[in-house]
One Martini backbone bead per residue (centre of mass of N, CA, C, O) as a GRO file, in nm:
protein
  424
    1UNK     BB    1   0.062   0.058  -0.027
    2UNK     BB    2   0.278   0.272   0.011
    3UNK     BB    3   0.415   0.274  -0.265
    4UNK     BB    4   0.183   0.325  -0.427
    5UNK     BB    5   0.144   0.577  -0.338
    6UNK     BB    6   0.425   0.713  -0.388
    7UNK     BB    7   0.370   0.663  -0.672
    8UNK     BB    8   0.128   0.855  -0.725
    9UNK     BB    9   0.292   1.121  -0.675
   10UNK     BB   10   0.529   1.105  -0.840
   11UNK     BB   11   0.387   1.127  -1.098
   12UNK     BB   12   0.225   1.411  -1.036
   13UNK     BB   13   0.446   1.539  -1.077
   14UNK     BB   14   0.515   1.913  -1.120
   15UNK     BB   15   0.682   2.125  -1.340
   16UNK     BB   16   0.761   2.444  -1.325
   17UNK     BB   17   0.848   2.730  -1.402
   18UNK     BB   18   1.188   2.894  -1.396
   19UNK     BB   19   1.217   3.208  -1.478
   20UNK     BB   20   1.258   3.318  -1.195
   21UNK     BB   21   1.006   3.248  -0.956
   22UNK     BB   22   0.913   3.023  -0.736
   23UNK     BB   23   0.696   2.770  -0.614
   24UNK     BB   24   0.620   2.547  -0.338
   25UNK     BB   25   0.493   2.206  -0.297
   26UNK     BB   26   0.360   1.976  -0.045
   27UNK     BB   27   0.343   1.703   0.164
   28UNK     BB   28   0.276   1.548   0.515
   29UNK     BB   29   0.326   1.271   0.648
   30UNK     BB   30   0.295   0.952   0.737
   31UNK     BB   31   0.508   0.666   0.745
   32UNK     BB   32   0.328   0.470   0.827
   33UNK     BB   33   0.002   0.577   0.787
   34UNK     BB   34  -0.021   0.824   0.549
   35UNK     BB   35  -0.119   1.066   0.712
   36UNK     BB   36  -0.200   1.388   0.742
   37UNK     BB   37   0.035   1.641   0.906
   38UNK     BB   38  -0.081   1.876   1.010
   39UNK     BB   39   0.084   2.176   1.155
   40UNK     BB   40   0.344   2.138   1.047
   41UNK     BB   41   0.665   2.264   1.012
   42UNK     BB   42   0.823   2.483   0.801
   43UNK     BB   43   1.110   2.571   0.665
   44UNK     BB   44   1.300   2.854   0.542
   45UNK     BB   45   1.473   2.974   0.680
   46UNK     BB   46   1.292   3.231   0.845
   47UNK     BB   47   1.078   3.061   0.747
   48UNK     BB   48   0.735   3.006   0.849
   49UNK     BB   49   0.546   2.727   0.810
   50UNK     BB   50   0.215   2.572   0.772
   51UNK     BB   51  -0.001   2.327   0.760
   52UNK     BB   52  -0.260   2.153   0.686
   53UNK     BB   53  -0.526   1.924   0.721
   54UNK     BB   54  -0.345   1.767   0.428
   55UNK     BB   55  -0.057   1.858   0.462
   56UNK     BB   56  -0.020   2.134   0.350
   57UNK     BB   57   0.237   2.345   0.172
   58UNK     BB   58   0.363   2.653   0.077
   59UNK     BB   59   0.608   2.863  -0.153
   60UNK     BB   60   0.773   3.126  -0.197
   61UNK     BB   61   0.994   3.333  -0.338
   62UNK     BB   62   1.185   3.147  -0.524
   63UNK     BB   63   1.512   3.112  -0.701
   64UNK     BB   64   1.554   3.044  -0.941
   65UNK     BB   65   1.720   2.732  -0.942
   66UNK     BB   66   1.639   2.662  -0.677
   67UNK     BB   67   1.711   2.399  -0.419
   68UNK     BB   68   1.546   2.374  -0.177
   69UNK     BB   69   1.584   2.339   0.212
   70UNK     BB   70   1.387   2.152   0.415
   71UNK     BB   71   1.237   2.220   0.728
   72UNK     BB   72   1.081   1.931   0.971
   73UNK     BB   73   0.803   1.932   1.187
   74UNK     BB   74   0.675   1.766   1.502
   75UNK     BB   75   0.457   1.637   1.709
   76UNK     BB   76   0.516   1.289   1.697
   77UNK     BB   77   0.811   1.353   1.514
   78UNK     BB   78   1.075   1.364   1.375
   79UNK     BB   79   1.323   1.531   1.230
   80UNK     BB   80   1.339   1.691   0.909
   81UNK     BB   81   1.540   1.729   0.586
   82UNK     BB   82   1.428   1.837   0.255
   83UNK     BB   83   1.539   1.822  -0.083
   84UNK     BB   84   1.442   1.991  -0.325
   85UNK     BB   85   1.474   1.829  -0.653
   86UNK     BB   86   1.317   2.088  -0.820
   87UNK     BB   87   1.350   2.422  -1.014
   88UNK     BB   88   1.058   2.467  -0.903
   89UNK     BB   89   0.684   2.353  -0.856
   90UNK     BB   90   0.639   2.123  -0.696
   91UNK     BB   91   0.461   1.808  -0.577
   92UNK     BB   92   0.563   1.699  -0.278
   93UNK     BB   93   0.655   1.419  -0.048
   94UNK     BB   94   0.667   1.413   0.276
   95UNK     BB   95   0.814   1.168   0.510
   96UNK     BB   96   0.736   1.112   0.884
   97UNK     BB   97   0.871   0.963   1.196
   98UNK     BB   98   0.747   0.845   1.442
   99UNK     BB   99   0.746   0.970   1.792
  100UNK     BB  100   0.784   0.819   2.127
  101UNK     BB  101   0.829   0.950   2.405
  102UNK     BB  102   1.076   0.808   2.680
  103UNK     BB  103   1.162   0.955   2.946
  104UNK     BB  104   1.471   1.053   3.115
  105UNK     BB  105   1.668   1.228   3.372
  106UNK     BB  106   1.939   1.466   3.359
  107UNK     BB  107   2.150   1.596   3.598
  108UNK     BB  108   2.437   1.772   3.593
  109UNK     BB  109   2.560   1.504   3.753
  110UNK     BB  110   2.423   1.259   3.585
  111UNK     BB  111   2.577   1.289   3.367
  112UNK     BB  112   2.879   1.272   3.467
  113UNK     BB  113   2.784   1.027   3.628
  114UNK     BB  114   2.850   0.681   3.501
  115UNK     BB  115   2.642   0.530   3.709
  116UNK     BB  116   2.376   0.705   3.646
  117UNK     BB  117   2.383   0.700   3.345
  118UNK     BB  118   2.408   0.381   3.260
  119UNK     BB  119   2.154   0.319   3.423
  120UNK     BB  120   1.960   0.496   3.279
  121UNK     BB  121   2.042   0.350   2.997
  122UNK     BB  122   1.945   0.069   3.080
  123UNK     BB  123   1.622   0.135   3.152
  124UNK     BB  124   1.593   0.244   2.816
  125UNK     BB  125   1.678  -0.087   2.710
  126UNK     BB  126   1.465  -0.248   2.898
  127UNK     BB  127   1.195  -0.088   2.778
  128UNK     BB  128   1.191   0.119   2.552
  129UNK     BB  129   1.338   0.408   2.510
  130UNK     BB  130   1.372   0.726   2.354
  131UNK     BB  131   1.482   0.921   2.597
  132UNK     BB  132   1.668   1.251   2.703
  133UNK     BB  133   1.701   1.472   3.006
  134UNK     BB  134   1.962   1.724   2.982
  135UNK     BB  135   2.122   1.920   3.135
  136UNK     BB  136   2.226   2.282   3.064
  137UNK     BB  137   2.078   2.427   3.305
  138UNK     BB  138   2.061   2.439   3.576
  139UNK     BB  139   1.898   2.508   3.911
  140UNK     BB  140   2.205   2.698   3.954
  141UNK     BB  141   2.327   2.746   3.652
  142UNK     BB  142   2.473   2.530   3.570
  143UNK     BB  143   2.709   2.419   3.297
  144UNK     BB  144   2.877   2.130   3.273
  145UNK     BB  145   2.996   2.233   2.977
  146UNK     BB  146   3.191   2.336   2.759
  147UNK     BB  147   3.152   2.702   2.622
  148UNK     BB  148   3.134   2.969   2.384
  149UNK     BB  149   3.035   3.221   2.651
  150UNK     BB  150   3.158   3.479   2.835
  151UNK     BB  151   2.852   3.488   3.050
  152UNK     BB  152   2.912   3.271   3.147
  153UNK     BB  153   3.198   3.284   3.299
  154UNK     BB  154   3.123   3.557   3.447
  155UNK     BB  155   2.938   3.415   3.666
  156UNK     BB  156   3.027   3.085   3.703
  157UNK     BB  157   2.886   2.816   3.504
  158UNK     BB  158   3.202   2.652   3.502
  159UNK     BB  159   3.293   2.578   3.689
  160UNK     BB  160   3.094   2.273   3.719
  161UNK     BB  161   3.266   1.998   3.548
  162UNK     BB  162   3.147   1.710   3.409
  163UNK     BB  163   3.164   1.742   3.109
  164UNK     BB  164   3.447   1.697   2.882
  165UNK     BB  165   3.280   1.552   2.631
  166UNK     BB  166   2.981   1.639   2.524
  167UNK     BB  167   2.972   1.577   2.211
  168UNK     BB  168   3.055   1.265   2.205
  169UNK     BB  169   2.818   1.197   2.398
  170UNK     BB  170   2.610   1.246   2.215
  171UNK     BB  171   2.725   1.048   1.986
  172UNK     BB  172   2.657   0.816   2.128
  173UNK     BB  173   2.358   0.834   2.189
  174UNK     BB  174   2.268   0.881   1.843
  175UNK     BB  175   2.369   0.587   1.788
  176UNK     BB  176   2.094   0.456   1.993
  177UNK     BB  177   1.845   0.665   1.908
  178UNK     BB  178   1.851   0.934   2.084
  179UNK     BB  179   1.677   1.128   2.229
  180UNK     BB  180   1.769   1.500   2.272
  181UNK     BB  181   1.693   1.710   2.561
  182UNK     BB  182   1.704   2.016   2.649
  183UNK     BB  183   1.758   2.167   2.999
  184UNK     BB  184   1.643   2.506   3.093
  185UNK     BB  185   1.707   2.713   3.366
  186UNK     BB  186   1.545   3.065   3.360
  187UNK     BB  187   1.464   3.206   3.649
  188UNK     BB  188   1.658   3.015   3.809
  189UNK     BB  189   1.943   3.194   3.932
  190UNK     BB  190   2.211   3.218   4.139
  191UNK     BB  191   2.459   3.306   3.942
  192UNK     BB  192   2.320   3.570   3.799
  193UNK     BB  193   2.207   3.706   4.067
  194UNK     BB  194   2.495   3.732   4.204
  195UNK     BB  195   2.649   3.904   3.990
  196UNK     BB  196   2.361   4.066   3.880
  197UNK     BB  197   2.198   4.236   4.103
  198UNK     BB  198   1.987   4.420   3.884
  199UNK     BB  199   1.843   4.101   3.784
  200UNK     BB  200   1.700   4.051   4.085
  201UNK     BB  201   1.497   3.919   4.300
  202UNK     BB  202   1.296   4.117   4.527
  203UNK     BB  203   1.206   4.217   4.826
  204UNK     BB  204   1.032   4.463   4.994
  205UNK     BB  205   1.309   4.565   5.078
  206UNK     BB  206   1.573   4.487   4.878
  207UNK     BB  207   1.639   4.211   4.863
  208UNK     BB  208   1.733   3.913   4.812
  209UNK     BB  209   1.565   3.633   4.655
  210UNK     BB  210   1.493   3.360   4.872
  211UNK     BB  211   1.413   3.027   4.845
  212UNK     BB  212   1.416   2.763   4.976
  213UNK     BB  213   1.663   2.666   4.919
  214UNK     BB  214   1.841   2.924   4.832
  215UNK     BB  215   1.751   3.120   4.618
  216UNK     BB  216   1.811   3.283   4.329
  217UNK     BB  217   1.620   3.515   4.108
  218UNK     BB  218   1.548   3.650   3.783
  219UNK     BB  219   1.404   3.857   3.598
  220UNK     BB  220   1.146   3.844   3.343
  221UNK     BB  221   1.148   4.155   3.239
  222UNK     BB  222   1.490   4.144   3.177
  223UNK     BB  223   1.634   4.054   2.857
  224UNK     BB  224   1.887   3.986   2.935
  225UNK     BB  225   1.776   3.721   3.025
  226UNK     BB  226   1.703   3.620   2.782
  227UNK     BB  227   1.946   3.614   2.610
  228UNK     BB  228   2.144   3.422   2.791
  229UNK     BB  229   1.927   3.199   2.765
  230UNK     BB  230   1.917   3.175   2.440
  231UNK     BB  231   2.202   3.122   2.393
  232UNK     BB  232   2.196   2.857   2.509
  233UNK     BB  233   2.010   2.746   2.312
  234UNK     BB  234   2.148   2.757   2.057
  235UNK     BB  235   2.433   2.602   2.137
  236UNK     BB  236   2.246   2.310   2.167
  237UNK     BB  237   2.129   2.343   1.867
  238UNK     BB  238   2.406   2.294   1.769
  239UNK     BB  239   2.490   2.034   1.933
  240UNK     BB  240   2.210   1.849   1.875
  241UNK     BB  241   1.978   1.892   1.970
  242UNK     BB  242   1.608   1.820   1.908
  243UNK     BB  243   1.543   1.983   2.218
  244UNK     BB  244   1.401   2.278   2.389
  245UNK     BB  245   1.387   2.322   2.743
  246UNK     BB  246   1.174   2.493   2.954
  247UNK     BB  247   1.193   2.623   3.299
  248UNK     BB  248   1.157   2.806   3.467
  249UNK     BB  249   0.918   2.960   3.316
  250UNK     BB  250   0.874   3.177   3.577
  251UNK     BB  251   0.752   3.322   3.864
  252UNK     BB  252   0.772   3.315   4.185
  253UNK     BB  253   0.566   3.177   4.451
  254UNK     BB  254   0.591   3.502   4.573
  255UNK     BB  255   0.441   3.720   4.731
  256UNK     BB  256   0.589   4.092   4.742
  257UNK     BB  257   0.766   4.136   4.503
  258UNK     BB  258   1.038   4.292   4.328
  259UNK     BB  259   1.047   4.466   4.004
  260UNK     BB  260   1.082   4.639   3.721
  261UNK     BB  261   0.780   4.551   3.668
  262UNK     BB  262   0.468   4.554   3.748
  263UNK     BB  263   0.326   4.254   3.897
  264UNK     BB  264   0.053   4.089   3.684
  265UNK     BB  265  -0.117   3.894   3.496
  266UNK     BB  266  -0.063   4.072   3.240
  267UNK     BB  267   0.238   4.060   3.265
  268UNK     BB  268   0.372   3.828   3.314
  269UNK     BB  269   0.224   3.665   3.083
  270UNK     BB  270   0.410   3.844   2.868
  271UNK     BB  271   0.688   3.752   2.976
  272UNK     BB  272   0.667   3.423   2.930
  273UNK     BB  273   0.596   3.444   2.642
  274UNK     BB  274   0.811   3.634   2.548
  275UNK     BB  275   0.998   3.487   2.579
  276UNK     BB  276   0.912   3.195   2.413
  277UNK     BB  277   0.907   3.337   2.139
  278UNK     BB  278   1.206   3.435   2.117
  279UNK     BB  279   1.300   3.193   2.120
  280UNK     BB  280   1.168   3.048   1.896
  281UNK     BB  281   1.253   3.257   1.689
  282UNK     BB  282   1.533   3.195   1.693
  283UNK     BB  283   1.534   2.838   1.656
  284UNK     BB  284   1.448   2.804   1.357
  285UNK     BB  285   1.765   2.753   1.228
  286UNK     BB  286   1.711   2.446   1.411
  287UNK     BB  287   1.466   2.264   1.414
  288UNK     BB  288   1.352   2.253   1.697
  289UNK     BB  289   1.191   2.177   1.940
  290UNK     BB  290   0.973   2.360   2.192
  291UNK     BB  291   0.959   2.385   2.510
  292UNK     BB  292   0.736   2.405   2.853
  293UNK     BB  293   0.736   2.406   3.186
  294UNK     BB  294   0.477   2.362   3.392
  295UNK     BB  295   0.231   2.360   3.582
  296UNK     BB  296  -0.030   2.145   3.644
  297UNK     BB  297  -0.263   2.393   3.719
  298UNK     BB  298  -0.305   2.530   3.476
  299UNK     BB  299  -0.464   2.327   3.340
  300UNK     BB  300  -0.741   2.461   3.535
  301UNK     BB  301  -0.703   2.744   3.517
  302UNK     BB  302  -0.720   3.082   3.444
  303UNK     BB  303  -0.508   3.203   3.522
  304UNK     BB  304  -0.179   3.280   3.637
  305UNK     BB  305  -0.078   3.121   3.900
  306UNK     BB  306   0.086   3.371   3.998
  307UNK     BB  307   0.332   3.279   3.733
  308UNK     BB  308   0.229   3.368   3.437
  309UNK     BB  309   0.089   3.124   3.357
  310UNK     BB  310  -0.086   3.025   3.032
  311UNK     BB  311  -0.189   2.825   2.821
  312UNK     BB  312  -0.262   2.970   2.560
  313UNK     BB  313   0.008   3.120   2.527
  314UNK     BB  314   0.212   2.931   2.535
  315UNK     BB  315   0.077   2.719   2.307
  316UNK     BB  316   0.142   2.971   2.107
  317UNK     BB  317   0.470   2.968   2.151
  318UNK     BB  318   0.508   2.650   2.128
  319UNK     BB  319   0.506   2.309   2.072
  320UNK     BB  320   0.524   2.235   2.363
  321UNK     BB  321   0.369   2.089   2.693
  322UNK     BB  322   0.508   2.007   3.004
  323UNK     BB  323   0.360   1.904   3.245
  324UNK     BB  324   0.352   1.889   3.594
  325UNK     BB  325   0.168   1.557   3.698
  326UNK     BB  326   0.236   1.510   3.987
  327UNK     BB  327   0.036   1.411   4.308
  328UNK     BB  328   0.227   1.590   4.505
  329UNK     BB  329   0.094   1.873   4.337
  330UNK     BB  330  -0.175   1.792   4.396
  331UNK     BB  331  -0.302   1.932   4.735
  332UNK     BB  332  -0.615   2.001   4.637
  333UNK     BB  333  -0.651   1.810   4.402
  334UNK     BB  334  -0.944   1.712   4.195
  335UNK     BB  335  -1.206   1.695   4.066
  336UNK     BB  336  -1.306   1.414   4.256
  337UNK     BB  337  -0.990   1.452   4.388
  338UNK     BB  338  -0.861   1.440   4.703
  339UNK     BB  339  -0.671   1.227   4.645
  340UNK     BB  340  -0.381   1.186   4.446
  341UNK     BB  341  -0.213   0.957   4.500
  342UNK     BB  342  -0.488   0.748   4.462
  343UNK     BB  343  -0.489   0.864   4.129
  344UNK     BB  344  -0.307   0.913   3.919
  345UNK     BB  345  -0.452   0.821   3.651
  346UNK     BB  346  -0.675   1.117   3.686
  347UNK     BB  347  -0.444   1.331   3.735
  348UNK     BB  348  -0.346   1.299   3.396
  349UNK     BB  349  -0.596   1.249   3.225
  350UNK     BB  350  -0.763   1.470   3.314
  351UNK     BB  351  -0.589   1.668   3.285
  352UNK     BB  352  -0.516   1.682   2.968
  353UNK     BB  353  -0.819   1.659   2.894
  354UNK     BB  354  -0.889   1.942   2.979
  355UNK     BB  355  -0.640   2.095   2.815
  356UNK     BB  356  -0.772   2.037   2.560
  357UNK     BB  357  -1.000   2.116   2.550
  358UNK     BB  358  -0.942   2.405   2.586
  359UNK     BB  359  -0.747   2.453   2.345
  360UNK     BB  360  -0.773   2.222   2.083
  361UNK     BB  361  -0.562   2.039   2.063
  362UNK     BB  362  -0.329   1.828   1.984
  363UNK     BB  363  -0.217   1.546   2.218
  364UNK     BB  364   0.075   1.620   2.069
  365UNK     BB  365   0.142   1.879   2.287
  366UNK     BB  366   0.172   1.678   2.500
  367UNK     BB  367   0.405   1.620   2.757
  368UNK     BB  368   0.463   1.481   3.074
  369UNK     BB  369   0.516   1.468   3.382
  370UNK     BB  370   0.644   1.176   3.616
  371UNK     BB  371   0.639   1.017   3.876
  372UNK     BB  372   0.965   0.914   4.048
  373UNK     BB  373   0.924   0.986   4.377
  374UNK     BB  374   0.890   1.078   4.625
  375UNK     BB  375   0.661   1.150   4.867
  376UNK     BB  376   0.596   1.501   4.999
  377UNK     BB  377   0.245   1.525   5.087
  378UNK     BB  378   0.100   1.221   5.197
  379UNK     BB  379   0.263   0.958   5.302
  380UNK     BB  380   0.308   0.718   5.081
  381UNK     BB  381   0.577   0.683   4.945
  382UNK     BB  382   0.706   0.541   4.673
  383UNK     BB  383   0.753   0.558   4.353
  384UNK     BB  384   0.720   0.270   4.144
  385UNK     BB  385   0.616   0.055   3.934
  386UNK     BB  386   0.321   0.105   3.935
  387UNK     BB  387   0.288   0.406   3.960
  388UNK     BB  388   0.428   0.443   3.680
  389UNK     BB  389   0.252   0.264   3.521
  390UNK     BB  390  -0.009   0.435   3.557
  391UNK     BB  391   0.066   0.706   3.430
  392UNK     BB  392   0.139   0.637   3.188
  393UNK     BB  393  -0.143   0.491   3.079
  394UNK     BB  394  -0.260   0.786   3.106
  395UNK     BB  395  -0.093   0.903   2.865
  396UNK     BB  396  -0.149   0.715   2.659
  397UNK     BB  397  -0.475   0.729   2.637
  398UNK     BB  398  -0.444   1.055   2.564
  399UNK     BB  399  -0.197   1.044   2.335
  400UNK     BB  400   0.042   1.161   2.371
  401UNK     BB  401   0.391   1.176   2.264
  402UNK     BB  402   0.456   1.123   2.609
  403UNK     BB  403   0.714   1.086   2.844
  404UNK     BB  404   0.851   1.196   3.164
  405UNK     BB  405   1.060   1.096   3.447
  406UNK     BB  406   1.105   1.215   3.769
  407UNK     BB  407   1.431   1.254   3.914
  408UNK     BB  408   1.637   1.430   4.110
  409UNK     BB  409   1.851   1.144   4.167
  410UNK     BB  410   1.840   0.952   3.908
  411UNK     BB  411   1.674   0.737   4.009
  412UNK     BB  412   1.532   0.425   3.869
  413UNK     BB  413   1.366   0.197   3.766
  414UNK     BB  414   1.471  -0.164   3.630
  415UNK     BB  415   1.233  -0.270   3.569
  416UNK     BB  416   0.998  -0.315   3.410
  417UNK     BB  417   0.710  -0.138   3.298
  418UNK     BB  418   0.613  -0.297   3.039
  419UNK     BB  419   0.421  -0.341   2.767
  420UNK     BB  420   0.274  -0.034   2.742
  421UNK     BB  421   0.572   0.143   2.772
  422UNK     BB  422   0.734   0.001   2.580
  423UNK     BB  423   0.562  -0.083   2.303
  424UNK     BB  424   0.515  -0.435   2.243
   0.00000   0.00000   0.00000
């Protein structure tokens, strides 16, 4: 069946005057399923299409004689480069090949030590995982491993290396067929903000703030602070990963803090959609997927959770949007469900299914974290491995892209986790 579709549209191919410029015209399937894929990105340089409900693109006003690389993704699928080969207006057909992510995370300490790192390579070729989530900027503003970016030196991110060949790290791992997502984060740095003490959040008396942990955080209004993360992401997906992950994409949650401009949900909210969409506007050039990390609550309330965030605007941001959906962190619990360690599979199903509802969007636009880490608010004890795949059941019910497993210690089971997860 596929040959023969493959083999008709190759026919239909038609070759227009290339006398002047050009338009190209493609259409993009599953590679699989031969099924036209909505909304896929196209990129052509700076220049940024999307497809139609029938997987179809359009090109104006290339250059006659010239044979554009298009460049191509989609969420629930690898990232393509496709070399159009008429130096005209042909009907291209481009297929996507799907890839549902099953990562686990790795730590800025985790990447770097290899009993941690082979561990973790183990579980995920024990299970059939396909993705590894490896900080590019951890929680304290460390980046492992060495980049020619002078403000990152000036702040102190460099101090403490981890991993010594980064490069090589990575082509060992894309030799394996792993996702690699990078993870950034980028209003907590508490490196950044004892730097340049201009750009931290202050507290109502002018003192610098700091969280439980004893952190502090650069101001979210502030865009030098945009751009010093930006630049660390594009360097990122020059180095090869296929996905830039922002984290602490948000203000601290705690109210009367000081920042540069007042701050209110229409503020707030302004700020970090802004972040986000000036990264994905950098990051075109690198056809990288961008994500954003995300509360679980935000998928149920109306406002910015007093954190900037908000579906709509984020999801109008990114690619992908990846709820933290832990039972630990639904303190409230969500409608019907007052006990969430009690319910996982509720928690995870239940949000997704609100947050598409509410959006609109395609179930393959969201991808969640699920909580693989000792319970620290209902006193359950440990989430191991039925916990895990009751949440994993519940994330492939609702059709995501994937899921993500978090654990802050990067210790994760080692035993299967199941039919269902591995996609066996």
């Amino acid at each position: 069946m596929k040959s023969a579709f493959l083999a008709f549209w190759m026919a239909a191919t038609v070759l227009i005057s290339s006398a002047a410029v050009s338009a190209y015209e493609g259409r993009v399937y599953d590679s699989e399923t031969l099924a036209p894929i909505a909304d896929a990105v196209v990129t052509h340089g700076s220049r940024v299409m999307r497809t139609d409900s029938y997987g179809r693109f359009h090109l104006e006003n290339v250059p006659a004689g010239a044979y554009p690389v298009l460049r191509l993704r989609a969420p629930g699928y690898w990232r393509r480069d496709f070399a159009h080969d008429h130096p005209g207006g042909s009907d291209a057909v481009v297929l996507l090949e799907p890839l549902t992510v099953k990562a686990l995370y790795l730590s800025v300490y985790g990447i770097g030590n290899k009993r941690l790192r082979e561990a973790a390579l183990d579980t995920l070729r024990k299970n059939g995982m396909t993705a590894l989530v490896i900080d590019v900027k951890g929680d304290r503003g460390f980046i492992p491993f060495r980049i020619d970016l002078p403000a990152v030196a000036a702040v102190g991110a460099q101090k403490i290396i981890t991993v010594r060949d980064m490069p090589a790290l990575l082509d060992e791992l894309r030799q394996e067929g792993i996702y690699l997502i990078a993870r950034i984060v980028v209003f907590k740095d508490d490196l950044l903000a004892a730097a340049r003490p201009e750009w931290a959040v202050k507290t109502a008396s002018g003192a610098p703030y700091r969280d439980f942990e004893k952190l502090q955080w650069v101001d979210p209004f502030v865009r030098e602070v945009w751009q010093y993360n930006i630049a660390v992401a594009r360097i990122a997906a020059e180095m090869g990963f296929e996905e830039i992950q922002f984290d602490y994409v948000r203000f601290p949650d705690k109210p009367g803090l000081r920042y540069a401009e007042p701050a209110n949900e229409a503020s707030r909210t302004a700020a970090v959609s802004g972040f986000l969409q000036a990264a994905s506007q950098a990051l075109i050039p690198y056809n990288v997927q961008v994500a954003a990390d995300i509360f679980g609550y935000v998928l149920w309330n109306a406002n910015d959770t007093d954190v900037g965030q908000k579906l709509a605007p984020i999801m109008d941001s990114v690619d992908i949007v990846s709820p933290m959906l832990y039972p630990s962190g639904f303190q409230f619990g969500i409608p019907g469900y007052s006990n969430p360690v009690s319910h996982s599979y509720e928690i995870v199903y239940l949000s997704l299914k609100r947050a598409q509802e509410r959006s609109g969007v395609s179930p393959l636009r969201f991808r969640p974290w699920l909580q693989a880490f000792r319970d620290y608010a209902f006193g359950a004890g440990e989430f191991g491995d039925e916990r895990v795949r009751t949440q994993i059941r519940a994330a492939e019910a609702f059709g995501s892209s994937g899921w993500l497993l978090w654990n802050p210690r990067n210790i994760y089971p080692r035993l299967q986790f199941g039919e269902e997860a591995a996609g066996e």
